[in-house]
Backbone as ProteinMPNN parsed JSONL, in Angstrom:
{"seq_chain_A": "XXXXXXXXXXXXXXXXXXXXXXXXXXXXXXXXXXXXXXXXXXXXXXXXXXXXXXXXXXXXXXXXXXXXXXXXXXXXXXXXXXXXXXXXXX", "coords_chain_A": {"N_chain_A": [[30.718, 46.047, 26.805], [28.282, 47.991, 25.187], [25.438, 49.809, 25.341], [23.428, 49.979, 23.684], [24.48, 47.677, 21.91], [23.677, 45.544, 23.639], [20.666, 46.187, 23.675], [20.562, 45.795, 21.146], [20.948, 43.062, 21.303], [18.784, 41.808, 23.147], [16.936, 42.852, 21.157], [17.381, 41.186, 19.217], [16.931, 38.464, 20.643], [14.416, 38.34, 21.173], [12.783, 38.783, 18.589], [13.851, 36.423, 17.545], [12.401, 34.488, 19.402], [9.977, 35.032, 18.92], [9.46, 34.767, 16.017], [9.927, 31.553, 16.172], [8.152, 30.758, 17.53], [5.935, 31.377, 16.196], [6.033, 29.268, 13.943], [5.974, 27.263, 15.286], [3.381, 26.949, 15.945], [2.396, 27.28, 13.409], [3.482, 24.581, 13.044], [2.117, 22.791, 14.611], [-1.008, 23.658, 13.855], [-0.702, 22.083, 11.53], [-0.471, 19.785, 12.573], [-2.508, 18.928, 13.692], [-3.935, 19.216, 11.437], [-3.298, 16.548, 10.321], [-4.123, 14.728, 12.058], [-6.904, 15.27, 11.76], [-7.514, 14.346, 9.325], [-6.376, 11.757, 9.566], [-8.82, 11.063, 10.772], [-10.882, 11.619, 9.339], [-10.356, 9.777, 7.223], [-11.043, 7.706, 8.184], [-13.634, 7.884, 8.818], [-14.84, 8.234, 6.582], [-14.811, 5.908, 5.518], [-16.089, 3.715, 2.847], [-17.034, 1.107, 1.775], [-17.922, -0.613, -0.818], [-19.177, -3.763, -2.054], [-20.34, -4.319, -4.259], [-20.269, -1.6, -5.837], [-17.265, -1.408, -6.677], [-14.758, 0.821, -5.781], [-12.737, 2.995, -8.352], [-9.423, 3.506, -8.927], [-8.819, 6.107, -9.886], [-11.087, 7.299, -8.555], [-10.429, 6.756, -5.469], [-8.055, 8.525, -4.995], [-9.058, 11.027, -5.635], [-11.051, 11.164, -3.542], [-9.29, 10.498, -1.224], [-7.565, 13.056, -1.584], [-9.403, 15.286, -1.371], [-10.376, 14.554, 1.433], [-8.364, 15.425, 2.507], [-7.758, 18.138, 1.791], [-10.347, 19.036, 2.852], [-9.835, 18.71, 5.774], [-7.398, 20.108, 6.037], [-8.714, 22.483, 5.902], [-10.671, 22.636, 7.76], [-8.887, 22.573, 10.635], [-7.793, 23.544, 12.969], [-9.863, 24.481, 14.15], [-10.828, 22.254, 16.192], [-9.624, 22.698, 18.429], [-7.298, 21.378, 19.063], [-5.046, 21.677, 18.301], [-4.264, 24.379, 19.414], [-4.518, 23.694, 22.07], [-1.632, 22.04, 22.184], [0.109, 24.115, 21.047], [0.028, 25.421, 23.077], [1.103, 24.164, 25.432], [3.592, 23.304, 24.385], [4.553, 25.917, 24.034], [5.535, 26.967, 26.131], [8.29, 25.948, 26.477], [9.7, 26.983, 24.577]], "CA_chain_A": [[29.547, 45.96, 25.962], [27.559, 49.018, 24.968], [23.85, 49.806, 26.334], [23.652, 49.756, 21.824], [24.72, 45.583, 22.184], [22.727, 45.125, 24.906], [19.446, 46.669, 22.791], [20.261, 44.543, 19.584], [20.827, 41.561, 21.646], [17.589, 41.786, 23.204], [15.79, 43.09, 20.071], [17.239, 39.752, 18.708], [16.003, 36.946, 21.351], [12.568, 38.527, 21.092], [12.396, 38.258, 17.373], [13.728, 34.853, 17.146], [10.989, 33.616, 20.069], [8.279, 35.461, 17.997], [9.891, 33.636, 14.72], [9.813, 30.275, 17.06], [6.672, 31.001, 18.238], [4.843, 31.247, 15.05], [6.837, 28.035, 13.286], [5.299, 26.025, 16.109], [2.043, 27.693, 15.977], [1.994, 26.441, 11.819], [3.644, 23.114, 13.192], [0.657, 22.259, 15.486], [-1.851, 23.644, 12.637], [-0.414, 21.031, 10.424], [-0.402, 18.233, 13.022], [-3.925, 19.143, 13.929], [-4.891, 18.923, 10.356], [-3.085, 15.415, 9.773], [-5.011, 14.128, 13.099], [-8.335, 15.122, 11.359], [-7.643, 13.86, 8.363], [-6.638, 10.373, 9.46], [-10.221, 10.672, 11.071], [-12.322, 11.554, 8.55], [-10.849, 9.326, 6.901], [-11.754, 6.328, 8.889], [-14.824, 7.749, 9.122], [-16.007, 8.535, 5.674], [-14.572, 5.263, 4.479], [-16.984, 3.317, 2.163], [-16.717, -0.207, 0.987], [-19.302, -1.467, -1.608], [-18.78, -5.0, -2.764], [-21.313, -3.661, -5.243], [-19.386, -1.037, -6.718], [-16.078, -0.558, -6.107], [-13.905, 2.391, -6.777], [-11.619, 2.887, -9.324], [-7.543, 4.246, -8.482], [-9.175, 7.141, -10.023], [-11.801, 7.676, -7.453], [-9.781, 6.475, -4.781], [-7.065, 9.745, -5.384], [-9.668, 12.131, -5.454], [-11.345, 11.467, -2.054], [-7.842, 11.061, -0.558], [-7.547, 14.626, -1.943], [-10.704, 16.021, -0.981], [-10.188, 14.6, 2.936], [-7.076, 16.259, 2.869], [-8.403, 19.63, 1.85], [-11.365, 18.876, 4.289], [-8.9, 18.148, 6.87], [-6.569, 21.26, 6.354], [-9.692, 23.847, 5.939], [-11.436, 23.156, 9.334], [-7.815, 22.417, 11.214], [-7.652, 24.957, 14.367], [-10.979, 25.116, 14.876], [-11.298, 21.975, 16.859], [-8.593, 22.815, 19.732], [-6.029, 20.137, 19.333], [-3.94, 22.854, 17.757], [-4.385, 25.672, 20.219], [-3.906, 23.032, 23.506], [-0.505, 21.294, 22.257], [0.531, 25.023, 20.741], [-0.244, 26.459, 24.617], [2.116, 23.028, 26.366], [4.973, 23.87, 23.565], [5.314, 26.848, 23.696], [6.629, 26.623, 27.552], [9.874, 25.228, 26.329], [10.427, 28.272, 23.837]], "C_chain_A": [[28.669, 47.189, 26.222], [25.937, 48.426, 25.401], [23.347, 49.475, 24.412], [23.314, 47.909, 21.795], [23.88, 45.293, 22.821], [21.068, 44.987, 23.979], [19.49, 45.523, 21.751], [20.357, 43.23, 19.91], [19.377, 41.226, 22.288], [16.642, 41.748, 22.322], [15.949, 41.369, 19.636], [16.584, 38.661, 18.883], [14.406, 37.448, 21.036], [12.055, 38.418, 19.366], [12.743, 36.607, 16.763], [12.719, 34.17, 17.935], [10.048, 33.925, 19.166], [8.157, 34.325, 16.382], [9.566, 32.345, 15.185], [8.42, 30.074, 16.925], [5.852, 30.484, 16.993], [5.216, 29.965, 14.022], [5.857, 27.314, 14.11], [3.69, 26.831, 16.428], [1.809, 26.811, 13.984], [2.24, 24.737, 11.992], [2.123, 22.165, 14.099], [-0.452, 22.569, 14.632], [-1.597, 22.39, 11.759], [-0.591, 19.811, 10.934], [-1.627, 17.593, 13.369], [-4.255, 18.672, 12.612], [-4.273, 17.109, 9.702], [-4.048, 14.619, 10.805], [-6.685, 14.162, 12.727], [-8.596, 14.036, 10.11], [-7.449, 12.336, 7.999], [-8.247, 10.145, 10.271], [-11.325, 10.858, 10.38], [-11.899, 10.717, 7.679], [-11.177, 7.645, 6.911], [-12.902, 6.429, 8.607], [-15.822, 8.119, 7.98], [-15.254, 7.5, 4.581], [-15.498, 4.11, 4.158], [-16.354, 2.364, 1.473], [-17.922, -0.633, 0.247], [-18.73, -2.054, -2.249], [-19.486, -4.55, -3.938], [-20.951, -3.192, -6.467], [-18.424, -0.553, -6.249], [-15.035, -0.023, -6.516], [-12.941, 2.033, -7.104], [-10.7, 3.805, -8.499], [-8.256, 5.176, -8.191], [-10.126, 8.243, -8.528], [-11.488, 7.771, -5.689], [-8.764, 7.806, -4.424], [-7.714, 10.708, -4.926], [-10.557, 12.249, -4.161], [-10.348, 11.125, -1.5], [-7.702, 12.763, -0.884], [-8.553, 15.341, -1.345], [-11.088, 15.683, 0.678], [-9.232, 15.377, 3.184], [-7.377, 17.586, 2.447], [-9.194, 19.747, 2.662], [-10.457, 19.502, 5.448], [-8.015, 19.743, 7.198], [-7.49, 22.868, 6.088], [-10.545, 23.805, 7.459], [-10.575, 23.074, 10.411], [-7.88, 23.696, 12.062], [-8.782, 25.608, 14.236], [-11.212, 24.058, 16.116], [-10.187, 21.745, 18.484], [-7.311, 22.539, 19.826], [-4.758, 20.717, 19.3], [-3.482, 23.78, 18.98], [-3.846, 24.955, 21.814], [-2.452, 22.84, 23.217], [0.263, 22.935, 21.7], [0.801, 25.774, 22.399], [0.915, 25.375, 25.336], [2.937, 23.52, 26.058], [5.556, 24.761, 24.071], [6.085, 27.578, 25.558], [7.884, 26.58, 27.212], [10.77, 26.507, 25.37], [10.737, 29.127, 25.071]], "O_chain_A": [[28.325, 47.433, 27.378], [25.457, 47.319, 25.645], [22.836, 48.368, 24.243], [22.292, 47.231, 21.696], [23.115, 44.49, 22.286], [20.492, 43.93, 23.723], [18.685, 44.607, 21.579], [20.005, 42.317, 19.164], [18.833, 40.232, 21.808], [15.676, 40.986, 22.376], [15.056, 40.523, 19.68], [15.934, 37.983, 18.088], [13.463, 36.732, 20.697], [10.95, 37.959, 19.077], [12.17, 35.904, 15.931], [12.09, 33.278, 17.365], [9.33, 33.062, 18.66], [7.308, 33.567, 15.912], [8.713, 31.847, 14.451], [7.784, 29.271, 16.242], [5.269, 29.406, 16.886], [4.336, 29.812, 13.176], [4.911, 26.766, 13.545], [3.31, 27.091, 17.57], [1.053, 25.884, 13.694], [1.6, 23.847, 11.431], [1.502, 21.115, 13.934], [-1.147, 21.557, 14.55], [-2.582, 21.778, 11.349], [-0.819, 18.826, 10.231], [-1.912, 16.395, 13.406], [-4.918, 17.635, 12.594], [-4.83, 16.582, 8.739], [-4.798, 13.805, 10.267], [-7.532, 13.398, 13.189], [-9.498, 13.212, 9.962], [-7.855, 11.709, 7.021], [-8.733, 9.015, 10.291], [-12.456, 10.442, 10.629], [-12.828, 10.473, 6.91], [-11.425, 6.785, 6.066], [-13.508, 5.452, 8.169], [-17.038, 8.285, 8.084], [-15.041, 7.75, 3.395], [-15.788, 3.416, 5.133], [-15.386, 2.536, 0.732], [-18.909, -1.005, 0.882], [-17.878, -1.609, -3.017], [-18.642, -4.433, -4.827], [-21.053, -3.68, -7.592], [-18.396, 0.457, -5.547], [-14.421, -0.353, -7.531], [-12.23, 1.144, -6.636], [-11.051, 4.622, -7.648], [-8.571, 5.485, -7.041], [-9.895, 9.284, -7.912], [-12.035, 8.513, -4.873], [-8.819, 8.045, -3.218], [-7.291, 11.353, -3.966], [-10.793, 13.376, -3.725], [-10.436, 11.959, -0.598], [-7.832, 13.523, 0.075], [-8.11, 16.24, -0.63], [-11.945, 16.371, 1.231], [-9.29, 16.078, 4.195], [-6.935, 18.292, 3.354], [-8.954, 20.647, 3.467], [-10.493, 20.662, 5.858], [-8.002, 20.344, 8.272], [-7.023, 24.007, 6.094], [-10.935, 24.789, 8.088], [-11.135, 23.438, 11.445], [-8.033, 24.808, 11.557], [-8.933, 26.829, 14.192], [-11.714, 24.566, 17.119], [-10.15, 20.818, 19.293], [-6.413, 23.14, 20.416], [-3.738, 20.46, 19.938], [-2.317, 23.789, 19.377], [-3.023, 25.491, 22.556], [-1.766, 23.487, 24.008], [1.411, 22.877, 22.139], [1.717, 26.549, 22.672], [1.782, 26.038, 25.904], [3.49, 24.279, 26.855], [6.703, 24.742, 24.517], [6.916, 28.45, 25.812], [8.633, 27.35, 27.813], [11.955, 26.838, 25.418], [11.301, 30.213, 24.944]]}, "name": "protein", "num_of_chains": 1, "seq": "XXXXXXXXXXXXXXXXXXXXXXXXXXXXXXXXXXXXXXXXXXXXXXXXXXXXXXXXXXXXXXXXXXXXXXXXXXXXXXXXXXXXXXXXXX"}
């Protein structure tokens, strides 16, 4: 095996960890933002015997936690800790 082989086998492992790397860097973003999003929406859920929401309305704040949810995602850590454990094993 050439010093050549040697080089492209190296270049290789280091671009597939970096490839790795950043997969589980979007996988923990995403798991982060499902973990918010079942909390906001526990926490911005609203029952009025009063008036209570149509399908319609129902859809669109499901929608609008879940955009919530995946716009403030890796700011509040959850991401960045379980991304820092992981990425040990790569």
């Amino acid at each position: 095996m050439s010093n050549y082989d040697i080089s492209i086998g190296i270049h290789h492992k280091i671009n597939l960890k970096e490839k790795n790397l950043k997969k589980l860097k979007q996988n923990c973003d995403a798991f982060e933002s499902e973990i918010l999003n079942f909390f906001l929406k526990k926490a911005l859920k609203e029952e009025s015997k009063l008036f209570p929401e149509t399908p319609g309305e129902k859809i669109y704040k499901s929608m609008q936690i879940e955009q919530i949810s995946k716009q403030i995602s890796g700011n509040f850590g959850y991401s960045e800790l379980l991304f820092n454990y992981l990425k040990k094993s790569i």
